[in-house]
N, CA, C and O atoms as a DFTB+ gen file, in Angstrom:
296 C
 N C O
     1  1       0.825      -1.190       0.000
     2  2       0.000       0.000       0.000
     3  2       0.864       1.248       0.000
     4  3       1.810       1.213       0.787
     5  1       0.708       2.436      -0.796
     6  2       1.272       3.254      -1.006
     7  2       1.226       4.338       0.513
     8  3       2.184       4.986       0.933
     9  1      -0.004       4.290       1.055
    10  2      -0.118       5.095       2.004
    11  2       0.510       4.315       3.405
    12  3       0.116       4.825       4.454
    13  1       0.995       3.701       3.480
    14  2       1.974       2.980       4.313
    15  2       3.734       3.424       4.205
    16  3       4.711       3.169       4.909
    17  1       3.532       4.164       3.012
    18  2       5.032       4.014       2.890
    19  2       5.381       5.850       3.130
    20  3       4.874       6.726       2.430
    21  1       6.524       6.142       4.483
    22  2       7.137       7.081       4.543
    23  2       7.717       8.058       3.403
    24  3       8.351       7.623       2.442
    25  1       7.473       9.242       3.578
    26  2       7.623       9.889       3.164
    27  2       8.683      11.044       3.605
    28  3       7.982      11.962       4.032
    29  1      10.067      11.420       3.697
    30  2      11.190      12.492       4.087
    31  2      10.979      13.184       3.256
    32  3      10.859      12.978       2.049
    33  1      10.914      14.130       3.884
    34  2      10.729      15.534       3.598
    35  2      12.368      16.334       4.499
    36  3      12.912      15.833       5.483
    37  1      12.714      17.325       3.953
    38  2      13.663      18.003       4.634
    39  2      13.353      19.255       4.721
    40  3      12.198      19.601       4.965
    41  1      14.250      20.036       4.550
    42  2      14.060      21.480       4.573
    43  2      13.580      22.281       3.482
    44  3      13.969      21.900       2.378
    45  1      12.913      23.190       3.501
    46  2      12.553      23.833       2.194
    47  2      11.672      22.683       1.138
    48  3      11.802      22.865      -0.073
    49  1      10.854      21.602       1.578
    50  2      10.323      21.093       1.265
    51  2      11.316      19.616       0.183
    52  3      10.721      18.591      -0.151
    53  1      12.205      19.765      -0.028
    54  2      13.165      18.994      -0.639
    55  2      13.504      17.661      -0.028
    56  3      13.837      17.401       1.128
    57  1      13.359      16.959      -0.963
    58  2      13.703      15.152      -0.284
    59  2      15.346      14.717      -0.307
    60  3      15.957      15.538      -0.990
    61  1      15.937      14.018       0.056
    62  2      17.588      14.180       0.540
    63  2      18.210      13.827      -0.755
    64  3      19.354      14.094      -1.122
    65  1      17.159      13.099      -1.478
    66  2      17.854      13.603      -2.988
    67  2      18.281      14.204      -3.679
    68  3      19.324      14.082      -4.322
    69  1      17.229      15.263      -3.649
    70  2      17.291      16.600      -4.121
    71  2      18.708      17.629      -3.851
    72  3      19.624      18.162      -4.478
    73  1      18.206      17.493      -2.549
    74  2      19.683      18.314      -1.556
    75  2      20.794      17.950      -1.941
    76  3      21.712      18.664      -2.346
    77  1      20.743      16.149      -1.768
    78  2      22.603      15.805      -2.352
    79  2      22.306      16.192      -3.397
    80  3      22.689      17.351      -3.230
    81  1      21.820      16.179      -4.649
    82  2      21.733      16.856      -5.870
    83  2      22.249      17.777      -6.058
    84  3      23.141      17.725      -6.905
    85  1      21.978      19.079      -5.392
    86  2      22.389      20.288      -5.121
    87  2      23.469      20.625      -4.400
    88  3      24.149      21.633      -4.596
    89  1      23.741      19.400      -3.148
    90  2      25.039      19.926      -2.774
    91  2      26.333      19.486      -3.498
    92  3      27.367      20.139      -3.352
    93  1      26.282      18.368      -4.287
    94  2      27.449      18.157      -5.279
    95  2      27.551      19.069      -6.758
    96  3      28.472      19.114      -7.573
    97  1      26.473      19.636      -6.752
    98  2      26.855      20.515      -7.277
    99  2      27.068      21.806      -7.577
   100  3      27.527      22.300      -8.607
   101  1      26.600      22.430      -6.339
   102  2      27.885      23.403      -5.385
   103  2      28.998      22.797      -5.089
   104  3      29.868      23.653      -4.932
   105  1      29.428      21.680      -4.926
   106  2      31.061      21.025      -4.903
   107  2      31.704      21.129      -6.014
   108  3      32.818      21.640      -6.134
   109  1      31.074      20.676      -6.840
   110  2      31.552      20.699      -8.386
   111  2      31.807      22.351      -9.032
   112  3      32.754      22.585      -9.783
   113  1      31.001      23.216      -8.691
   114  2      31.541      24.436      -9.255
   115  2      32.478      24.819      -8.426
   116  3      33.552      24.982      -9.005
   117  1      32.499      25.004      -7.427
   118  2      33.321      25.855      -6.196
   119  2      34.604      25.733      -5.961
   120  3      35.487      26.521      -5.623
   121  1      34.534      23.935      -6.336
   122  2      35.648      22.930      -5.344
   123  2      35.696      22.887      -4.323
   124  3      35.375      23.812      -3.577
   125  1      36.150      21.697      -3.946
   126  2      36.628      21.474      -2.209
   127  2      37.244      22.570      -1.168
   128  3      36.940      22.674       0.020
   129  1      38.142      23.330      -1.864
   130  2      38.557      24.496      -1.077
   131  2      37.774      25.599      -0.548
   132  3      37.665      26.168       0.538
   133  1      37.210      25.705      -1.847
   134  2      36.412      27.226      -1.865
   135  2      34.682      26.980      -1.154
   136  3      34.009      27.969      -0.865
   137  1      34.221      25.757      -0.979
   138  2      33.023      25.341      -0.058
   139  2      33.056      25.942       1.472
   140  3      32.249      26.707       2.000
   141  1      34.072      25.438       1.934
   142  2      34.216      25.745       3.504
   143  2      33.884      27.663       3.599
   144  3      33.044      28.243       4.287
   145  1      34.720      28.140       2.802
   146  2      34.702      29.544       2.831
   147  2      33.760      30.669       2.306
   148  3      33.473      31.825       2.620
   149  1      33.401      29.703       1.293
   150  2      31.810      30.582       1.061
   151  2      31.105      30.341       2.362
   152  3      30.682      31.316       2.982
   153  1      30.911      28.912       2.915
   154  2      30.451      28.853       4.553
   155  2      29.876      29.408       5.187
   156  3      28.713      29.578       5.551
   157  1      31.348      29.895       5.405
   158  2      32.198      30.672       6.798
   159  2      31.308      32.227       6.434
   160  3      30.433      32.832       7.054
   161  1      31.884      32.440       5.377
   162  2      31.722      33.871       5.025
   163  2      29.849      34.099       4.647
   164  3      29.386      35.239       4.616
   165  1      29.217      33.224       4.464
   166  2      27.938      33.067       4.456
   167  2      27.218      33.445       6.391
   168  3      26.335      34.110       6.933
   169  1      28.085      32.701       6.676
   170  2      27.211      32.388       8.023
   171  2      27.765      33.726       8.895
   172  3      27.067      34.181       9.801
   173  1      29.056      34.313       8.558
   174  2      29.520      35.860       9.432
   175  2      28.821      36.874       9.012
   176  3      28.693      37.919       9.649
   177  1      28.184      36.576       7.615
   178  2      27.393      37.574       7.078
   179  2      25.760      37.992       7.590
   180  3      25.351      39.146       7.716
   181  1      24.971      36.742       7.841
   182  2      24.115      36.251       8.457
   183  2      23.980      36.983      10.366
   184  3      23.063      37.670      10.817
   185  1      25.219      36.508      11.079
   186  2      25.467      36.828      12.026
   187  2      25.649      38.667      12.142
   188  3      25.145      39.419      12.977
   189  1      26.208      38.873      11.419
   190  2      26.341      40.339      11.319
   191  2      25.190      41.495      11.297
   192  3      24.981      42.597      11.803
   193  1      24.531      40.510      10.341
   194  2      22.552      41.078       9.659
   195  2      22.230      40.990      10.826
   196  3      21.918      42.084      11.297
   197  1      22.170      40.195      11.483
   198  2      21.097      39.851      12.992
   199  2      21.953      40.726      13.819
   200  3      21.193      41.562      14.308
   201  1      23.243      40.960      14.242
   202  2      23.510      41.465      14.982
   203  2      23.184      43.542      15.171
   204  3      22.897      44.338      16.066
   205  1      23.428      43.555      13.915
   206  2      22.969      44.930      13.632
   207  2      21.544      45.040      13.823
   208  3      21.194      45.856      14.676
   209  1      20.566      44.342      13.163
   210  2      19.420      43.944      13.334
   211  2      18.851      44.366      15.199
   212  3      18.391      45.462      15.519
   213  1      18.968      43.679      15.761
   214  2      18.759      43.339      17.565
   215  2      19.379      45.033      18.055
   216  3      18.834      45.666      18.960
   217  1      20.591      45.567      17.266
   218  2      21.291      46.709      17.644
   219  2      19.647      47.907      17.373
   220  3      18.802      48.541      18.006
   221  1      19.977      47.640      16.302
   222  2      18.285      48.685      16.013
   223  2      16.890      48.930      16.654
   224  3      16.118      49.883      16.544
   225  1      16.798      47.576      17.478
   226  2      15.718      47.329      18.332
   227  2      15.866      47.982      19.883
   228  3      15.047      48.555      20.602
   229  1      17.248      47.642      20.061
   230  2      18.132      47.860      21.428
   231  2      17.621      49.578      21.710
   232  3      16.949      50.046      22.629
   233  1      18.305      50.303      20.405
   234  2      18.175      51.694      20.358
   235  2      16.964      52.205      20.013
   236  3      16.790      53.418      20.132
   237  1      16.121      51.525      19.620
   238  2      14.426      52.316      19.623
   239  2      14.371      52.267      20.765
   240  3      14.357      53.285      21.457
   241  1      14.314      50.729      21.379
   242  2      13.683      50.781      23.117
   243  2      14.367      51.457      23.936
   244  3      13.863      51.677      25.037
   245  1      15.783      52.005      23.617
   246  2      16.469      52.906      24.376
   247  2      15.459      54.444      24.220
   248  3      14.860      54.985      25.149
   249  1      15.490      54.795      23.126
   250  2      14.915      56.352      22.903
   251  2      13.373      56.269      23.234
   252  3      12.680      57.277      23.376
   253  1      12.815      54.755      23.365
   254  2      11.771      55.012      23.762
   255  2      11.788      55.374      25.489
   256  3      10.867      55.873      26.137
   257  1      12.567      55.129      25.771
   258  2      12.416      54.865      27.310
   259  2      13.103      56.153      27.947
   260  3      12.783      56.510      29.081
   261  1      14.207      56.955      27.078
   262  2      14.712      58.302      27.184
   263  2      13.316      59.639      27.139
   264  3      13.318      60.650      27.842
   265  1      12.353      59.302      26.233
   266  2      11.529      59.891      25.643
   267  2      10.274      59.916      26.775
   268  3       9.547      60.909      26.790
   269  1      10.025      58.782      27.746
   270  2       9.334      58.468      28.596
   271  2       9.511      59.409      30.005
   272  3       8.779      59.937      30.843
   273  1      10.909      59.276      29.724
   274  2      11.485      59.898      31.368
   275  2      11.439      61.212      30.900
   276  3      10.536      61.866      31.421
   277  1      12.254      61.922      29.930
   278  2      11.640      63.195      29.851
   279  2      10.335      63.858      29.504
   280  3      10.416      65.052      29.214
   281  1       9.276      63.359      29.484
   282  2       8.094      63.745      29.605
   283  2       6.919      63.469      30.759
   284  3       5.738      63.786      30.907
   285  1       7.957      62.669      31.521
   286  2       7.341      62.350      32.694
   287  2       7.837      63.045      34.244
   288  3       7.364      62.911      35.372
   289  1       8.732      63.652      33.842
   290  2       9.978      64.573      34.804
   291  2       9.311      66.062      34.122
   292  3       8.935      66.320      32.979
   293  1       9.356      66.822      35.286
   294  2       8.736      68.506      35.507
   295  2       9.480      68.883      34.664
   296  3       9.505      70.074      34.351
């Protein structure tokens, strides 16, 4: 019976086929060297977005809370 039989699913809706599909061939253009470092440099980039990101939030709720006290002070 077909509805008996599992079904993997991964990320972005893609079955692990698919993915190795795709990840050998990002290996194949890049090479072995140059994989790790797109990475690296992928994921500092990422980290950076969010970090600036959270920074922007930090400083609204700062000026909101500057903005509070001086209108609440004589």
């Amino acid at each position: 019976m077909a509805s008996d039989q599992r079904r993997v699913e991964a990320m972005f809706g893609l079955n692990p086929w698919e993915l190795g599909l795709i990840l050998m061939a990002i290996l194949l253009l890049f090479g072995a060297k140059r994989v790790p470092e797109i990475g690296r440099s992928l994921g500092k980039g990422i980290r950076e977005f969010k970090s600036s990101v959270e920074g922007k939030y930090e400083e609204a709720a700062k000026t909101e809370e500057e903005k509070t006290e001086t209108t609440t002070k004589p």
